[in-house]
C-alpha positions in Angstrom: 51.2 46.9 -137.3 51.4 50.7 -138.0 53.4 52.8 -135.8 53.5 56.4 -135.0 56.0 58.6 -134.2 54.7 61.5 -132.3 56.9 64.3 -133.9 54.4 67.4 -134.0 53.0 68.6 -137.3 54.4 71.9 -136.7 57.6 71.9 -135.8 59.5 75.0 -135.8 58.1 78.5 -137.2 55.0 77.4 -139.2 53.0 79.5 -141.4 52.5 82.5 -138.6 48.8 84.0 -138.6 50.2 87.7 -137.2 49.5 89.2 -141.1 46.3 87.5 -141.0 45.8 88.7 -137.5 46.5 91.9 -138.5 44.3 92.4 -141.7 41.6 91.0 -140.2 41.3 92.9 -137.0 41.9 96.2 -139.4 39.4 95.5 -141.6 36.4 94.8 -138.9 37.7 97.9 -136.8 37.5 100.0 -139.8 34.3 98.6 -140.7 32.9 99.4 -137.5 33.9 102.7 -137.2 32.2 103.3 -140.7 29.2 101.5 -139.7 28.4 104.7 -136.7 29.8 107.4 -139.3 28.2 106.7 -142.1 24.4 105.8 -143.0 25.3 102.9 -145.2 26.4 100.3 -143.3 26.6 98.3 -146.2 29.2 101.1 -147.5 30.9 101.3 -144.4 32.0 97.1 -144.6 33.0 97.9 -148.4 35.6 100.4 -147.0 36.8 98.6 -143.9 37.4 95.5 -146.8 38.9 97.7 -148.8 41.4 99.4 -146.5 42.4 95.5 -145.3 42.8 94.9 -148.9 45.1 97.4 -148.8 46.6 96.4 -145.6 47.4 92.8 -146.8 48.7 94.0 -149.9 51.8 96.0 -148.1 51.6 93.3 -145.1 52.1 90.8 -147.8 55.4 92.7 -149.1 56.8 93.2 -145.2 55.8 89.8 -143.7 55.8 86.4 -144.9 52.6 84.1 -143.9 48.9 84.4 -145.6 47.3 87.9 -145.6 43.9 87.0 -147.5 42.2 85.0 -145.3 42.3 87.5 -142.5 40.7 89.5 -145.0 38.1 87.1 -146.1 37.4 86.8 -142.5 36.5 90.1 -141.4 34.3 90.8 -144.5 32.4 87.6 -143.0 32.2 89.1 -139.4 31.0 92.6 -141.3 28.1 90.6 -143.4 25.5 91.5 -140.4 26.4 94.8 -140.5 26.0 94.8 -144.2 23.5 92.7 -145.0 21.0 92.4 -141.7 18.4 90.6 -143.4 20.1 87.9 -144.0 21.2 87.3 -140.4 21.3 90.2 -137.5 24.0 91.1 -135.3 22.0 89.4 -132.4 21.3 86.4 -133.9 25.1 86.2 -135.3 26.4 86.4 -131.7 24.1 83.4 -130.6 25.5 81.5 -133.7 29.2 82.3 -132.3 28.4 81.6 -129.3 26.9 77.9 -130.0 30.3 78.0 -132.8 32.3 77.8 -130.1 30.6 74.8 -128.4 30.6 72.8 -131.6 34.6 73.2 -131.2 34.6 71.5 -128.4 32.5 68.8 -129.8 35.1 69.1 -132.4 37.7 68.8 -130.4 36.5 65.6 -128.4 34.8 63.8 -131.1 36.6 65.0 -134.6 39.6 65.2 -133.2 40.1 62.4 -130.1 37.4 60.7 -131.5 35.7 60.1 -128.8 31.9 60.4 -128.8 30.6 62.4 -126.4 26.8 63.7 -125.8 27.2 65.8 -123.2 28.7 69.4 -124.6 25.3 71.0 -124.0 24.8 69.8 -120.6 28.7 71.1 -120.4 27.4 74.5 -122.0 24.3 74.9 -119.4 26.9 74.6 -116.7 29.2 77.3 -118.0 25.9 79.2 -118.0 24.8 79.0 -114.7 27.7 79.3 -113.2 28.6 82.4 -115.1 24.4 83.5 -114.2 25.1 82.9 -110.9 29.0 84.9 -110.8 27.6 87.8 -112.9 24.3 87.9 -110.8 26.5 87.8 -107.3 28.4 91.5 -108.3 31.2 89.3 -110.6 32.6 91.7 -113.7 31.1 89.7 -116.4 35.1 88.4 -118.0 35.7 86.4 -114.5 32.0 85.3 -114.6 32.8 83.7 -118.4 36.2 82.1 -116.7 34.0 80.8 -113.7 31.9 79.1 -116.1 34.5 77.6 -118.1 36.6 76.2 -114.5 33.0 74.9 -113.4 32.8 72.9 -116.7 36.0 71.8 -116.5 35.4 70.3 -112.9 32.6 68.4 -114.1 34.1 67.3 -117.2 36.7 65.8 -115.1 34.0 63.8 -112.5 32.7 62.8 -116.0 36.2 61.8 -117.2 37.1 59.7 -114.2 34.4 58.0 -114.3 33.6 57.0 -118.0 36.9 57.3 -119.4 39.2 53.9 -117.6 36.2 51.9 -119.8 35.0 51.2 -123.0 34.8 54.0 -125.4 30.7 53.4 -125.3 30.6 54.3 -121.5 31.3 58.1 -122.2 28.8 58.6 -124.7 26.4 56.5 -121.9 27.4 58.7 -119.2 27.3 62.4 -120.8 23.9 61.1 -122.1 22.6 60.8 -118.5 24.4 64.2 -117.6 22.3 65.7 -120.5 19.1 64.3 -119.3 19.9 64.1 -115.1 21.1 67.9 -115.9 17.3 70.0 -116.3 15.3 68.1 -113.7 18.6 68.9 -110.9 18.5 72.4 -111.8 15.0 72.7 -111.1 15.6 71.1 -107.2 14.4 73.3 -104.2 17.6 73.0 -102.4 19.6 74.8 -104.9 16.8 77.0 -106.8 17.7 79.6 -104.7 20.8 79.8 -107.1 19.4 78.9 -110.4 15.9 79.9 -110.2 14.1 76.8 -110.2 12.1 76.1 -113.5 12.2 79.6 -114.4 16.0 80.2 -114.6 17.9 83.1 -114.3 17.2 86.1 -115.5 20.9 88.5 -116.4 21.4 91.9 -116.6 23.4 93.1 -120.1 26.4 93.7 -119.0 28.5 96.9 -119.1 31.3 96.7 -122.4 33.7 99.0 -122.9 32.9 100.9 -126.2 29.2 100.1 -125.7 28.4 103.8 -125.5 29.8 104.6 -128.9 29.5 101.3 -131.0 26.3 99.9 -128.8 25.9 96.9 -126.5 25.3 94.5 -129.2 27.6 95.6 -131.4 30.6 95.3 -128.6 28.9 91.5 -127.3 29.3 90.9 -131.0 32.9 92.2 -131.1 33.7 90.3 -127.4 31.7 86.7 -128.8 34.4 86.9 -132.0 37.3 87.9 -129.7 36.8 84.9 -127.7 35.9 82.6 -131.1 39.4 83.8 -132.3 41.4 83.1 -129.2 40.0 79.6 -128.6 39.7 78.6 -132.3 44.1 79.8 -132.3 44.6 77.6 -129.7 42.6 74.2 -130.3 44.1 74.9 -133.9 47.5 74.9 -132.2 47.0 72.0 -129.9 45.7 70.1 -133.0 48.8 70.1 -134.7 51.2 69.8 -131.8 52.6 66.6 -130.4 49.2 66.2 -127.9 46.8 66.5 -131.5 48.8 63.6 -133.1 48.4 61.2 -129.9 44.6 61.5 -130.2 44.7 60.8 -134.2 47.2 57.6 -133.0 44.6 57.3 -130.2 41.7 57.5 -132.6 43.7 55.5 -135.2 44.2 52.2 -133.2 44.6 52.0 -129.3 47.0 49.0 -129.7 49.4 51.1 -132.5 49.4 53.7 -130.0 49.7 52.5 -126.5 53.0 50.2 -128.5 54.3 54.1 -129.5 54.3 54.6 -125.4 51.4 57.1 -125.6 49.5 57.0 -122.2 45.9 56.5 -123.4 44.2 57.6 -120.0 45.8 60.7 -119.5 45.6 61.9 -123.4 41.9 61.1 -123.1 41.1 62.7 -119.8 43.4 66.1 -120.6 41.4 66.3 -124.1 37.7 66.2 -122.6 38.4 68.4 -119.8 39.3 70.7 -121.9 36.6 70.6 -124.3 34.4 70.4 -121.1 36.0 73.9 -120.5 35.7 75.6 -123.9 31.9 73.9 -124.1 31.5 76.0 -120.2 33.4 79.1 -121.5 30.5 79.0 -124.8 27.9 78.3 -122.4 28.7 81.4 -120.2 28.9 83.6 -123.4 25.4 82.3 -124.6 23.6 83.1 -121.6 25.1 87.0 -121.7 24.0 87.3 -124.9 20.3 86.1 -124.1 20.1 87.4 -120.7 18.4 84.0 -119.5 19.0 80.7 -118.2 16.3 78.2 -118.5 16.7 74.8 -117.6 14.5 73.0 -120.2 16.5 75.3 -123.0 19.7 72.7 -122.4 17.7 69.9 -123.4 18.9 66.5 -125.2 17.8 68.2 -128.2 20.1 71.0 -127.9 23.2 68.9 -127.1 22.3 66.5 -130.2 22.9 70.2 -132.0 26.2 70.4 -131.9 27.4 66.5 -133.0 25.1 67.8 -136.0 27.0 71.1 -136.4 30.6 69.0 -137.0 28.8 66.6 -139.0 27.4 69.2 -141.3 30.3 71.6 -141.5 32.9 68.9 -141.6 33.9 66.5 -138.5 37.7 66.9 -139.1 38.5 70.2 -139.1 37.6 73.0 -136.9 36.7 75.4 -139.3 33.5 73.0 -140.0 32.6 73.2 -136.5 32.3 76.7 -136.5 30.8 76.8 -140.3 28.3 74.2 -139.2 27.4 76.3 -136.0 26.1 79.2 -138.0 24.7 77.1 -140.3 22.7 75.2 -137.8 21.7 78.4 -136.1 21.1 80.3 -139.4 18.3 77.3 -140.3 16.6 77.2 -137.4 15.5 81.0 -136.7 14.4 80.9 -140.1 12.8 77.4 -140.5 10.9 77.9 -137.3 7.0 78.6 -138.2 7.7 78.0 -142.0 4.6 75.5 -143.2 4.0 74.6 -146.8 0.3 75.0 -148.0 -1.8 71.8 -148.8 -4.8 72.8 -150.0 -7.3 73.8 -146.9 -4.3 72.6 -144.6 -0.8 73.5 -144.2 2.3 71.3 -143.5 4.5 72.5 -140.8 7.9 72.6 -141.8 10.1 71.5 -138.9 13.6 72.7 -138.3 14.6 68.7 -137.9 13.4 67.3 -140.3 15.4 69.6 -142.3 18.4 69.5 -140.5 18.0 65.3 -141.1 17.9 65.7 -144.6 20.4 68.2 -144.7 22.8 65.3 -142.4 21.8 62.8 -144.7 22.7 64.8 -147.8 25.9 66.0 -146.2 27.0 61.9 -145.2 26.2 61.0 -148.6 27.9 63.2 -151.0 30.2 65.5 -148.6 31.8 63.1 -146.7 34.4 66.0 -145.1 31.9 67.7 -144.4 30.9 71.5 -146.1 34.2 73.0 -144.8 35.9 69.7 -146.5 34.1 69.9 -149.5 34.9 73.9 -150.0 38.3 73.2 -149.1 38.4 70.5 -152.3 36.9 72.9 -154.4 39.1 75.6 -153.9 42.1 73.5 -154.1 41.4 71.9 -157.5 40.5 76.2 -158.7 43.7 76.8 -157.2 45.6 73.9 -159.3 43.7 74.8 -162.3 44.3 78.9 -162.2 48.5 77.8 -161.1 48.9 75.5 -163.4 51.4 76.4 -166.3 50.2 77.0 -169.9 51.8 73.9 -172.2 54.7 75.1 -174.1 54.6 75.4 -177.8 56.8 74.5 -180.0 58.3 76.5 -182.8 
């Protein structure tokens, strides 16, 4: 019988992320600033690139620790700016904002392994109780907090309840949140606080730098902030001495609870916290939109997000959020499509791609698209490294 020893994966300094940090934040700032100066926005993400080039370059003589991703990184948060008709800086922030639920499904399901349904019904509370903060005279930050702590306290009824049993029983009992969830919204005893079938309806709310940069630039900029901040620290808890109990967890129970790990308490800390990232997303969501509806948080949209990990890679967090946009990315531009058949026309569904697209993914990707990019580059970086074979005189 395998055992583990749970020494974290990190211990010590590891690789720090401050150059990255630092190049990255540089390059979108500049880009930004371009992007209201000049009239060529696609110009103006060419120089904020450039100048983090140039950035990483001296960081990368100063500081130890990877400077090129953080450059990589901002030229992908730029690409609205740049290029809006391939996705618009509305449509990007929605795809954060459902990124960063699909970490939490990462989180509970990639990572714990622990299959859970329930992250949208999780997300729809972060969003009403953030609707109902913001709407009550909150400042819109503490709204997104409240939303995440209301989350959380569910996830933890949710916990409780499913997680002292069988695996099955959680991915039984977030099902029935999912579909219990719209039809209790919609009760007369609390419509007074989420507006009955019609939702809520939110004011934008005021951002600092709105007036120069523009309110959806700085919800953009604030969607990110948060993406970055949560994304640092599931990636840190991953790799920390709680991340290698749920891989021993996930492994085998028996291996695990023989290493002395406390399976109940490892489980419950990992969903309630995914139930407060999935709440914290959720309250985000519904400030970009400026609506709550309670048929929007549908089984559909919960099955969303086990398809975003399973697309952009179930094991690493990076796929969550690649999968996210991906997901999001298809389905504003599948929606409506038909193919002509003669006198009739075939409607194109959004699912039935997204099916194909899983099946494609399960059958040749089995990492995932993050997983499988990661391979590739690995195997350029091997070939470009390796050394030349010596010749002999």
């Amino acid at each position: 019988m395998r055992s583990f020893a749970l020494t974290p994966t990190n211990p010590g300094v590891t690789r720090p992320v401050i150059p990255s940090l630092i190049t990255g934040l540089l390059t979108v700032a500049v880009g930004l600033v371009c992007c209201v100066l000049l009239s060529s926005n696609l110009l103006a993400a060419l120089i904020g690139v450039l100048v983090g080039a140039v950035v990483a370059v001296v960081l990368n003589r100063m500081m130890s620790g990877p400077v090129i991703p953080g450059v990589a990184l901002g030229a992908l948060i730029l690409v609205p700016f740049a290029i809006p008709t391939l996705m618009s800086v509305e449509n990007a922030t929605v795809a954060i904002t459902l990124a960063i639920v699909a970490m939490s499904q990462y989180f509970i399901t990639g990572l714990a392994g622990q299959m859970s349904l329930g992250q949208g019904a999780l997300a729809a509370i972060g969003a009403y109780a953030f609707g109902v903060a913001f709407n009550n005279g909150m400042p819109w930050f503490f709204a997104i907090i409240i939303g995440g702590v209301a989350s959380m306290i569910i996830g933890m009824i949710v916990g409780l309840v499913a997680l002292r049993l069988q695996e099955l029983y959680l991915a039984m009992v977030s099902l029935a949140l999912v579909v219990a969830l719209p039809p209790l919204l919609k009760l007369d005893g609390i419509s007074t606080f989420t507006g009955g079938a019609n939702g809520l309806i939110l004011d934008a709310p005021f951002i600092l730098g709105s007036d120069f940069f523009g309110s959806s630039t700085m919800q953009y900029v604030v969607v990110i902030l948060f993406l970055v901040l949560i994304g640092l620290a599931l990636s840190s808890i991953a790799g920390s001495r709680h991340g290698l109990a749920l891989r021993a967890l996930e492994f085998s129970e028996v291996s695990a609870r023989a290493s002395g790990v406390p399976l109940f308490g490892y489980r419950i800390s990992s969903f309630v916290l995914a139930a407060a990232v999935a709440g914290i997303g959720g309250g985000l969501y519904a400030m970009v939109l400026g609506i709550t509806a309670p048929d929007s948080f549908n089984l559909e949209f919960s099955l969303h997000f086990l398809m975003m990990i399973v697309l952009g890679g179930m094991r690493r967090l990076s796929g969550a959020i690649l999968g996210g946009v991906l997901v999001w990315w298809l389905e504003i531009n599948l929606d409506g499509f038909s193919i002509p058949l003669g006198s009739s026309s075939f409607d194109l569904l959004p699912g039935a791609v997204f099916g194909l697209a899983v099946v494609i993914v399960v059958l040749f990707f089995s990492e995932g698209i993050a997983g499988g990019l990661a391979r590739l580059w690995s195997r350029l970086h091997r070939s470009i490294s390796k050394p030349a074979p010596k010749v002999e005189a």
